[in-house]
C-alpha positions as CSV (number, residue, x, y, z in Angstrom):
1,X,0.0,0.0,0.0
2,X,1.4,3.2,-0.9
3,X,3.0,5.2,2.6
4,X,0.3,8.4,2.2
5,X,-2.6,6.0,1.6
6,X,-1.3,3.7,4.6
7,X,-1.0,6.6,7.2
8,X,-4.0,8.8,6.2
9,X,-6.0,5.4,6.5
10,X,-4.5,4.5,10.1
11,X,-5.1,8.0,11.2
12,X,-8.6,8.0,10.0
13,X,-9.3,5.1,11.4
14,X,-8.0,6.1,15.3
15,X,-9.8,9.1,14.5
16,X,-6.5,11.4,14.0
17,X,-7.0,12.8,10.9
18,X,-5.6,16.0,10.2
19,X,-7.7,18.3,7.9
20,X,-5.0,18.3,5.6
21,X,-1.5,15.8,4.7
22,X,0.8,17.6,2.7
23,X,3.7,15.5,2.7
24,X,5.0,13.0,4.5
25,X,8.7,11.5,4.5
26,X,11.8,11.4,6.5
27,X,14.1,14.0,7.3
28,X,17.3,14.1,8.9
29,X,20.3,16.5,9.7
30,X,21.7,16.4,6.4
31,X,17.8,16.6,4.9
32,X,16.0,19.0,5.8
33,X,13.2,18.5,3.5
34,X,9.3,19.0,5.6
35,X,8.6,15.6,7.4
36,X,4.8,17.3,7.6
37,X,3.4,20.0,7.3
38,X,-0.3,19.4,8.6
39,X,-3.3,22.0,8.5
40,X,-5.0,22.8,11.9
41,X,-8.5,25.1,11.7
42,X,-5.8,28.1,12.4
43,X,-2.1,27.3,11.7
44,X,0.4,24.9,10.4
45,X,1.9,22.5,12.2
46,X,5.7,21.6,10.7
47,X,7.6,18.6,12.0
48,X,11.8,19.2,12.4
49,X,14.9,16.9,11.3
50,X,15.5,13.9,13.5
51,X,18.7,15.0,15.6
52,X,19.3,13.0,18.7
53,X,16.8,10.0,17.8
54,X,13.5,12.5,17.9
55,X,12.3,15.3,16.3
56,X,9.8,18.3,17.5
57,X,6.8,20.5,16.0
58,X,6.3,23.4,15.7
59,X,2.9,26.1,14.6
60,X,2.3,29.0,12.0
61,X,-0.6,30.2,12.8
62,X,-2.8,31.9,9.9
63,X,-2.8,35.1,11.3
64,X,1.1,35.0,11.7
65,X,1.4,34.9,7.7
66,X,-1.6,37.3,6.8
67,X,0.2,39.5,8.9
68,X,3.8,39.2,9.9
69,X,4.5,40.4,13.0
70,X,6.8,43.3,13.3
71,X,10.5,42.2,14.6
72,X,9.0,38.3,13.6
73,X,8.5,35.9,16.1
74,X,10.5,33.5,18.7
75,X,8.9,30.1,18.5
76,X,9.1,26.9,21.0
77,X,8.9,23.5,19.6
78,X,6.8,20.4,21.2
79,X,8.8,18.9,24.3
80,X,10.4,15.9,24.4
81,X,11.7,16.1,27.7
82,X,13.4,19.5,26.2
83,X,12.4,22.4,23.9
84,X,13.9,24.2,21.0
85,X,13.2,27.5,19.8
86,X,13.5,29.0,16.1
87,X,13.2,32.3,15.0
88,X,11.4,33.8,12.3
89,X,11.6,37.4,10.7
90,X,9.3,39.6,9.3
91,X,10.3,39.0,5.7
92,X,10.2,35.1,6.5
93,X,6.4,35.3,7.2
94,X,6.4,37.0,4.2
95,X,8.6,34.5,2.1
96,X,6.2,31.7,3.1
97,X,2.8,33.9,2.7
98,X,4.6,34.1,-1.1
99,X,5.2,30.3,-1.6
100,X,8.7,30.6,-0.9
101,X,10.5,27.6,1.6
102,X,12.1,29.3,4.8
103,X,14.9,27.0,6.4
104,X,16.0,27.8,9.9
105,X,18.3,25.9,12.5
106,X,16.3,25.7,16.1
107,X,18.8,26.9,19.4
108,X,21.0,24.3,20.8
109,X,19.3,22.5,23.8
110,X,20.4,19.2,25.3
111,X,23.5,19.5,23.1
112,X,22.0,19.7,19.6
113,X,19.7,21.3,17.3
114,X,16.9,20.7,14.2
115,X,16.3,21.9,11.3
116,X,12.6,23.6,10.3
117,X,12.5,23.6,6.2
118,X,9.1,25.7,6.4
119,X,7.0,25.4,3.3
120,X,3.3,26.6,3.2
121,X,1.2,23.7,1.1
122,X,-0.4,25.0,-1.9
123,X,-4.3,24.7,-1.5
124,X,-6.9,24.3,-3.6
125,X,-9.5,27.2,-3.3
126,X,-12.5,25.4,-4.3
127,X,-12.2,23.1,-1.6
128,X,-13.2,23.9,1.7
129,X,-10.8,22.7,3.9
130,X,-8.4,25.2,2.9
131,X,-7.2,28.0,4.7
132,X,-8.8,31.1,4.9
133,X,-7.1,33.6,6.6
């Protein structure tokens, strides 16, 4: 069974679907290409490089890319025992708002860091499960 088919069936199934799968794969410190980068009803959620045996998440909200935030934004990963944080500037909101990919390293915590490659899914605007901020 094909991996996309396979996961969006066992998440639907344990009643886990996301309202959107854009991608799913395998990342790692030399490939930092999006593990996921899921929909939520008002943000992103993007999943980091495996560094250390785990990776973290991370959220974009909507509003954070309609309008980017003057100075951009500090955010914390998902904890795994530890946190990360990774910064974002103005003009990366605005890179990813224009369809561009944004790639940041996270702060060094526990004696390593991730890598976020921050892509915004295209969406198709007759369907209503897109965004619509």
């Amino acid at each position: 069974m094909e991996r996309k088919k396979f996961i969006t069936t066992i998440m639907t199934a344990a009643g886990l679907m996301p309202l959107v799968i854009t991608q799913i794969g395998c990342t790692s410190a030399t490939d930092p290409t999006p593990a996921a980068a899921l929909t939520t009803s008002d943000s992103y959620l993007f999943t980091s490089s495996i560094d250390s045996n785990h990776s973290h998440t991370v959220e974009i909200t909507f509003a954070d890319l309609s309008q980017p935030p003057e100075g951009g934004r500090s955010l914390t990963t998902s904890s795994t025992g530890h946190t990360h944080s990774v910064t974002l500037s103005t003009s990366d909101f605005a890179a990813l708002e224009a369809g561009q990919t944004v790639i940041r390293n996270t702060s060094n915590n526990s004696g390593h860091r991730h890598t976020f490659s921050f892509v915004i899914p295209e969406t198709d605007s007759s369907n209503s499960d897109s965004p619509n901020y």
